[in-house]
C-alpha positions as CSV (number, residue, x, y, z in Angstrom):
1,X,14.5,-18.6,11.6
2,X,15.9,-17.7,8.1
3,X,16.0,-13.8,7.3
4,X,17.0,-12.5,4.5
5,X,19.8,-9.2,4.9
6,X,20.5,-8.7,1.3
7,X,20.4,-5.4,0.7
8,X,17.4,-4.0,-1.1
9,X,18.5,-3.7,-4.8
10,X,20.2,-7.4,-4.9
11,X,16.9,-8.7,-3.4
12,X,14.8,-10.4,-6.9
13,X,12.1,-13.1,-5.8
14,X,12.5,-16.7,-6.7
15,X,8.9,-16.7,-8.4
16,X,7.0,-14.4,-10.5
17,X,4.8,-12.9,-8.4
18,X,1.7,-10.1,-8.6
19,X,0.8,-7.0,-6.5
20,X,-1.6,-5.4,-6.5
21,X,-2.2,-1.5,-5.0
22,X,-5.5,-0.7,-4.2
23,X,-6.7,2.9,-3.7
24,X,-8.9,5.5,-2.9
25,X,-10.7,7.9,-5.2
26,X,-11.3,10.8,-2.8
27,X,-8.3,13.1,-3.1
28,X,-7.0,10.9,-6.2
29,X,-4.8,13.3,-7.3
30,X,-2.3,13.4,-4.4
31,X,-2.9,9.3,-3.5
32,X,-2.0,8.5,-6.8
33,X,1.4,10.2,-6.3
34,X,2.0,7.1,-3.8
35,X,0.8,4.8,-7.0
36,X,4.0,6.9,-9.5
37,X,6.5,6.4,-7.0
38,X,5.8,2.6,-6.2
39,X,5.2,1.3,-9.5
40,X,8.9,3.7,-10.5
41,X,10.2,1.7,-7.4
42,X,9.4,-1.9,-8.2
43,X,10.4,-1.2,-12.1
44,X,13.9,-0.3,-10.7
45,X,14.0,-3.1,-8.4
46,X,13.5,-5.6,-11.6
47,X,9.9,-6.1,-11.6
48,X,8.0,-5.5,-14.2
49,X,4.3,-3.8,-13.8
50,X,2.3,-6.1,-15.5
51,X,2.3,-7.8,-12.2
52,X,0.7,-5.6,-10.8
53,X,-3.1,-4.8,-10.8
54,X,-4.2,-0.8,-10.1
55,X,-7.6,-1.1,-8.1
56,X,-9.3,2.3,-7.4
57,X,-12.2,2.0,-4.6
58,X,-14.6,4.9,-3.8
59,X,-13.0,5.5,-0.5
60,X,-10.9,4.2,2.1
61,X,-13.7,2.4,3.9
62,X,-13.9,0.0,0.6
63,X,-10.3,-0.6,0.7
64,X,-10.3,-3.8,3.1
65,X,-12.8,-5.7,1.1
66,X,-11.4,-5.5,-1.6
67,X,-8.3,-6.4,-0.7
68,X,-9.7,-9.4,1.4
69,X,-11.2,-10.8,-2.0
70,X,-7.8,-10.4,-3.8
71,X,-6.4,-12.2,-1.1
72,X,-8.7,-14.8,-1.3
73,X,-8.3,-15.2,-5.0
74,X,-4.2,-16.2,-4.0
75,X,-3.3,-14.2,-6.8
76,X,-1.3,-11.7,-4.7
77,X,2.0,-12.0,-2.8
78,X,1.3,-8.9,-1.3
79,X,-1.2,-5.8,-1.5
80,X,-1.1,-2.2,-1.3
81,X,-4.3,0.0,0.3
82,X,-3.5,3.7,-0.1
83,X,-5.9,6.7,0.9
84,X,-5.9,9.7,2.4
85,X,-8.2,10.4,5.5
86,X,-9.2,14.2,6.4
87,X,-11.1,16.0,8.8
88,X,-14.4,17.4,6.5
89,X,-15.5,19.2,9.7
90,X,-17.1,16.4,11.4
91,X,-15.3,14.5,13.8
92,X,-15.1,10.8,12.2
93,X,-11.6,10.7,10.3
94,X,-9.9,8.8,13.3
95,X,-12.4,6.6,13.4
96,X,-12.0,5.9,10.0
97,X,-8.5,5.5,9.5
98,X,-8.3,3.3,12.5
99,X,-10.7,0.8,11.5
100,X,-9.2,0.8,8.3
101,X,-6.1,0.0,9.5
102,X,-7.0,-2.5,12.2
103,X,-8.8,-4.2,9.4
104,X,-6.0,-4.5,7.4
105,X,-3.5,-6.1,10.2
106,X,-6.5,-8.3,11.0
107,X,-6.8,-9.1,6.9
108,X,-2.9,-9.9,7.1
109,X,-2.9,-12.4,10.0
110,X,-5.7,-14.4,8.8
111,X,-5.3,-14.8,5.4
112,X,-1.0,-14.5,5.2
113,X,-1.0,-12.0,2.6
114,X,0.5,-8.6,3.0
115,X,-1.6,-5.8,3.7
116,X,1.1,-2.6,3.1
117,X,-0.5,0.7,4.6
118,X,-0.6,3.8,2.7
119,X,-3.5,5.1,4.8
120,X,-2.5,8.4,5.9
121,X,-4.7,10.4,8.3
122,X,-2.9,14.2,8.8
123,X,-4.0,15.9,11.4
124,X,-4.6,19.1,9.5
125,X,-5.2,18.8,5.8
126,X,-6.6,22.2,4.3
127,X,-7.7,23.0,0.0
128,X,-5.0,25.1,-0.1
129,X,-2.0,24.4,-2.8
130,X,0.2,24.5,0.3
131,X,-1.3,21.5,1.5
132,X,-1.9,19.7,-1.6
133,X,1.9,19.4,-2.5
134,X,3.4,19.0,1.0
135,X,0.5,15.9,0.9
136,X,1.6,14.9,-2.5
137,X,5.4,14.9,-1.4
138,X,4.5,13.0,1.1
139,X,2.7,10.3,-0.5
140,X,5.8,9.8,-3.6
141,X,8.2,8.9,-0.2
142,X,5.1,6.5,0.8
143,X,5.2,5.2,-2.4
144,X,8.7,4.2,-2.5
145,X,8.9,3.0,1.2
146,X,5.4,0.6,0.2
147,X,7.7,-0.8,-2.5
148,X,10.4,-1.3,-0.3
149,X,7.8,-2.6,2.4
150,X,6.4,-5.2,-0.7
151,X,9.9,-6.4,-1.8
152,X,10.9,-6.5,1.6
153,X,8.9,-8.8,3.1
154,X,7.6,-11.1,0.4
155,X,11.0,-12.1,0.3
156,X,11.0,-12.1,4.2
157,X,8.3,-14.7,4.4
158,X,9.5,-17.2,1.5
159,X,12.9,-17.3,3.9
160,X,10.7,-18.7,6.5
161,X,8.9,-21.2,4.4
162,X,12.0,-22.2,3.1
């Protein structure tokens, strides 16, 4: 099997190709952060963001239809899904986040597009401003690692496919 261990920065794609970072609307303001940092991420790397589309969904249960229809379209080389999952008092978040997620590693391996998770779940998230920029940090690192993530294995599977 080929791999590809060029270092991240060296790494450009041999075909233009779109991404697109779909999102949640519930806690916007701190997910977005993740949406700063990637898009800041992939302009450094060398691509530009006109190739990539900024989706918002209503929440994070929306996010893996959505991306299953960009899929589909074969626009995409590899998609984004970024939310943030809290405990509102009733018991569900887990569940949530975990069908989310299995969703999206189900989406991956049938349809061979990239499904990059940003769908954090804390285990205590509070209104305070405390919370809301330790979150916010938190989702900037996300956004750069989902970049990373993109880059890295877009480039990963066209060493495979030769």
């Amino acid at each position: 099997m080929k791999t590809c261990d060029a270092p991240l920065d060296t790494i450009r794609l041999h075909t233009p190709q779109r991404f697109a970072f779909v999102h949640a609307q519930w806690h916007e303001e701190i997910v977005l952060s993740a949406w700063q940092t990637f898009q800041a991420e992939m302009e450094r790397q060398g691509h530009t963001t006109d190739n990539i589309d900024l989706i918002a969904v209503p929440g994070v249960f929306e996010i893996p239809l959505c991306a299953k229809k960009m899929a589909q379209s074969g626009q995409y080389a590899a998609i984004v899904c970024c939310g943030l999952v809290v405990d509102g008092g009733i018991y569900r978040h887990d569940f949530v986040s975990a069908a989310v997620v299995n969703a999206l590693m189900a989406l991956q391996l049938e349809l061979e597009v990239p499904m990059i998770s940003v769908v954090l779940t804390p285990h205590h998230f509070h209104e305070s401003e405390t919370h809301r920029t330790f979150f916010t940090e938190h989702f900037k690192l996300k956004g750069v690692e989902a970049a990373h993530a993109c880059l890295g294995i877009v480039t990963q599977l066209q060493a495979i496919a030769g």
